[in-house]
N, C-alpha and C positions, 0 to 999 in steps of 0.2 A: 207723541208727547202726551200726557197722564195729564187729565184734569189738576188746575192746582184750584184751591179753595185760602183765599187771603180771610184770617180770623183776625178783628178786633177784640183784644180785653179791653173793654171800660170798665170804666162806673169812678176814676180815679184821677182827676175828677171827672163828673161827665161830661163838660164840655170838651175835656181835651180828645178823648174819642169822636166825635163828631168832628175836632181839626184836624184829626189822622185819615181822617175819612178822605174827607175835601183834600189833603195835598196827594194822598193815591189817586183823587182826579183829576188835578192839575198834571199829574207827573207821568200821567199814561198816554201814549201816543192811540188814540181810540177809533183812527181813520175819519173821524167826522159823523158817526153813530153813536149812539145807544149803547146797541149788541158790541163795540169794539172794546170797552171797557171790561175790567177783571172784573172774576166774583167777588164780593167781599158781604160777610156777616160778620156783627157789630153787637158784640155783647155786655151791656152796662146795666150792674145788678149790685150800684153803690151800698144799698145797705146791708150785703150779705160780706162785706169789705171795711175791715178793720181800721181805723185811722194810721197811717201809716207812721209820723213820726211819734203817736202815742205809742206804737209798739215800739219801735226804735228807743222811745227813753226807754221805757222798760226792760228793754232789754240792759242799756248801758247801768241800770240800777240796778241788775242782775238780783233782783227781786225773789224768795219764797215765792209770791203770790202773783203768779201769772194769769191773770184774769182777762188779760187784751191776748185774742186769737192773733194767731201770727196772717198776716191778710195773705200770705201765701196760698193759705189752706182754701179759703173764697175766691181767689182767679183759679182753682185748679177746679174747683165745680162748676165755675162759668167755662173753662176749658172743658170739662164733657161734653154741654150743651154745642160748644163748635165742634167738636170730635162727632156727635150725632149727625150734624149739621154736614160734613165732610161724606161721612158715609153714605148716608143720602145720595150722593150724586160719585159715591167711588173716588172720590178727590182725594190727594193729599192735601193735610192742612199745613199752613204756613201763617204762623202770629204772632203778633206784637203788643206790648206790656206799654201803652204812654200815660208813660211816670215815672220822672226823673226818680223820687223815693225807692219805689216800688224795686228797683235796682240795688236796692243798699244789699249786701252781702247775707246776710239776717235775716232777709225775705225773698231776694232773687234765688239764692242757692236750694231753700228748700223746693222753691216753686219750680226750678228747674229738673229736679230730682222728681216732684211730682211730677211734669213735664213728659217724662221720657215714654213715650207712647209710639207704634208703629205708626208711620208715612204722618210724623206730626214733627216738624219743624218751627225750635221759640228762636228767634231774632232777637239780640241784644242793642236794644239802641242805644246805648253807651259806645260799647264796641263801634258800632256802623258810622256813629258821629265822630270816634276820631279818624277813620275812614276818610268821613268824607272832607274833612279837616285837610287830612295830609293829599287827599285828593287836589283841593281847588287852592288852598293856601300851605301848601307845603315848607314856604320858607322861613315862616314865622318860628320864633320861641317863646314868646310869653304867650300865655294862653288867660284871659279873665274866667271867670265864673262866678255868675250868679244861681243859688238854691236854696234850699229849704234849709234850717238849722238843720235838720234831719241826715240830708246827704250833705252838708258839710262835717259833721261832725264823725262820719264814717267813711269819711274823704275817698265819695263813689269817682270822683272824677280825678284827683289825684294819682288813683292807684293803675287808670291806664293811661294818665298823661305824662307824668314824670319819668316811668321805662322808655319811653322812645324821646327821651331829653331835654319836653317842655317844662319851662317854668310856670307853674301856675298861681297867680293871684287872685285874692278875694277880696272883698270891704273888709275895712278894722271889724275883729268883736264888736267892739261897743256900735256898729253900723248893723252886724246881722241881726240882732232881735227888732231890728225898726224894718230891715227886707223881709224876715221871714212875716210879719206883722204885714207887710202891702200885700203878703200871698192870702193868708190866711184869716183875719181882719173879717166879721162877721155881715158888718155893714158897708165896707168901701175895698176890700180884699178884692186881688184877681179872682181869687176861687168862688168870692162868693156871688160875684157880679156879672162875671163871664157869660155872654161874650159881649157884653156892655160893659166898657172898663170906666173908674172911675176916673175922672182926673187925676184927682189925688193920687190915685195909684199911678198912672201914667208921670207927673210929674217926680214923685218917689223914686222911680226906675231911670228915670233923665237924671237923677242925680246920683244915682249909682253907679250907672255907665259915666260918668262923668270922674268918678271917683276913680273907675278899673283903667279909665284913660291915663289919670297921673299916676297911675302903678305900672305904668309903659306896655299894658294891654295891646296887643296887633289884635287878637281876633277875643271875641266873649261870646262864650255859650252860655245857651240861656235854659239854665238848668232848671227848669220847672216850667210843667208844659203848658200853662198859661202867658208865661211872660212874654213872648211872641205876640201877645195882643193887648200888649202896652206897648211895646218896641218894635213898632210894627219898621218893614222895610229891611235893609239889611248892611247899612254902615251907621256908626255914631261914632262921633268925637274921632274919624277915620279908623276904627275898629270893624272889622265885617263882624256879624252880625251869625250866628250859627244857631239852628233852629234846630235838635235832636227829633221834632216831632216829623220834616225834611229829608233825615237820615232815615227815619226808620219808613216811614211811606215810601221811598225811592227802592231799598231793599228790597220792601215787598213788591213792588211790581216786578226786580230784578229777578226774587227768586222765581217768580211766576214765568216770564217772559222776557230775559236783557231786550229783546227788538221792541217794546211794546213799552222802555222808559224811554222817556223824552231826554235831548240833550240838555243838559246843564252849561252855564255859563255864566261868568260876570262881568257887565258891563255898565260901565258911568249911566248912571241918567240925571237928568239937568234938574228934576224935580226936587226940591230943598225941602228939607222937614227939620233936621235936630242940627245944629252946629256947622261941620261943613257940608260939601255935597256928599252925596251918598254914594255907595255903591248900591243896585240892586242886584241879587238873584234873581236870574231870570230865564224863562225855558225860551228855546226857540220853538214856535208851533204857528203857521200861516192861520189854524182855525181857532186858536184862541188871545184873546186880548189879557193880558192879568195887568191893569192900567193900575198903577201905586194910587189908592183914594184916602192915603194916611191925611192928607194936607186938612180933610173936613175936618178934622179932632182942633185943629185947630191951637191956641196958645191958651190953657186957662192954669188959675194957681192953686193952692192946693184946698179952699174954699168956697171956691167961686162954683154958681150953680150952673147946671147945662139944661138947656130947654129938650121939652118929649122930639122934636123934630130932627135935635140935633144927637140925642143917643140912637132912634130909629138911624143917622146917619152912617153914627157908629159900628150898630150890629151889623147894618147892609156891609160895609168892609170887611167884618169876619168871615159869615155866612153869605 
């Protein structure tokens, strides 16, 4: 078997690259070493990377003046630096793009076209997520969605959820510019705060998942790869809980090595966090504990301050 080399594109944002990191370690069967774990090189080079749903307006403004790069063109230069990186050691590369945006049709297509390079392999985590979808909850038909006005309004998850028969719901309009606002939000946004989440933003998403609930939601992915660290754990309102950043970590260990992903599973845990009990995702693995420590975040509203001991709690649960 041929070296494989796992490539992260960051920088989009960058914390979510360092969460794609960590679930390719959780999701490796690594024998109890070090040395058991895959390669993986991890390339976030944010400012050379275009804001992504500023190009998406612009595109839909179908504008003269195209002044915003299309960010395709910026992950295909951090893409040499892993093609370098590959070579080095004879490897095929195998990589992944985490960002739910970064997927919209407008930017994936071109980037894929860039893409097309010998023994380089791009993984679509869109694709993979309904994968694993139809994997572990196969029976379901509503599907929720929560993202960015960006890839709602390009309706990235509509266009491969609807062909194989799911209904998909989202918050009313007049709810998305208050979600895309908990993403982006310069002082209390996941983006901006990651991987220390605000309350505020935690409570905002408790009530959104609350909303996908009364829209008869069975499962919600959570379309923007921060959100997973406001909604931590993996059931609400009885909804499982679908983490795209999950899908495409699992991939890439699969393309590298199927014997080297850990088993999947879903099983009750007694642990209470949001509404009813939960389900968690959870690997079976004797040499690792992943103990759910959402419970420290605690109950706060959407004003209330948090002490330096109690955010230090927080980040410990991401990283």
């Amino acid at each position: 078997m041929s070296e494989v080399l796992i490539g992260i594109l960051g920088g989009v944002g960058p914390a979510a690259g360092l969460v794609l990191h960590q679930e390719i370690l959780k999701h490796t069967l690594n024998g109890g070493t070090d040395q058991g774990h895959v390669d993986v090189v991890h390339v976030s080079r944010s400012a050379d990377l275009a804001a992504r749903p500023a190009y998406l307006k612009q595109v839909q403004l179908n504008s003269e003046v195209n002044d915003i790069e299309n960010p395709a063109y910026g992950m295909a230069r951090s893409l040499t630096m892993l093609v370098q990186a590959a070579n080095a050691q004879n490897a095929r590369l195998v990589v992944g793009v985490p960002c739910n945006t970064f997927h919209a049709p407008p930017i994936w297509n071109t980037f894929e076209n860039l893409a097309k390079m010998p023994r380089v392999k791009v993984l679509h985590m869109l694709e993979e997520t309904v994968k694993m979808i139809e994997m572990l909850v196969s029976h379901v038909q509503t599907i929720g969605v929560m993202s960015t006005t960006g890839s709602r309004e390009f309706r990235i998850f509509h266009e491969l959820l609807e062909p194989r028969g799911y209904k998909v719901v989202q918050v009313p309009e007049d709810v998305q510019d208050e979600l895309n606002d908990s993403i982006y939000n310069t002082e209390w946004g996941i983006k901006s705060t990651a991987p220390t989440i605000h309350p505020r933003a935690i409570s905002n998403f408790q009530s959104y998942a609350r909303i996908l609930a009364q829209l008869g939601a069975e499962v919600v992915i959570l379309g923007c790869t921060e959100i997973p660290m406001a909604l931590t754990g993996s059931e609400i309102y009885g909804m499982v809980l679908v983490d795209p950043m999950v899908a495409l970590a699992r991939a890439m260990v699969r393309e590298v090595d199927p014997s080297k992903l850990v088993p999947l599973d879903i099983k009750l845990d007694q642990i209470h966090k949001i509404g009813k009990p939960k389900r968690t995702l959870s690997v079976r693995s004797d040499s690792v504990d992943l103990t759910d420590a959402s419970d420290i975040i605690g109950e706060y509203s959407s004003d209330e301050d948090i002490t330096a001991e109690e955010l230090d709690s927080i980040r410990f649960c991401f990283y």
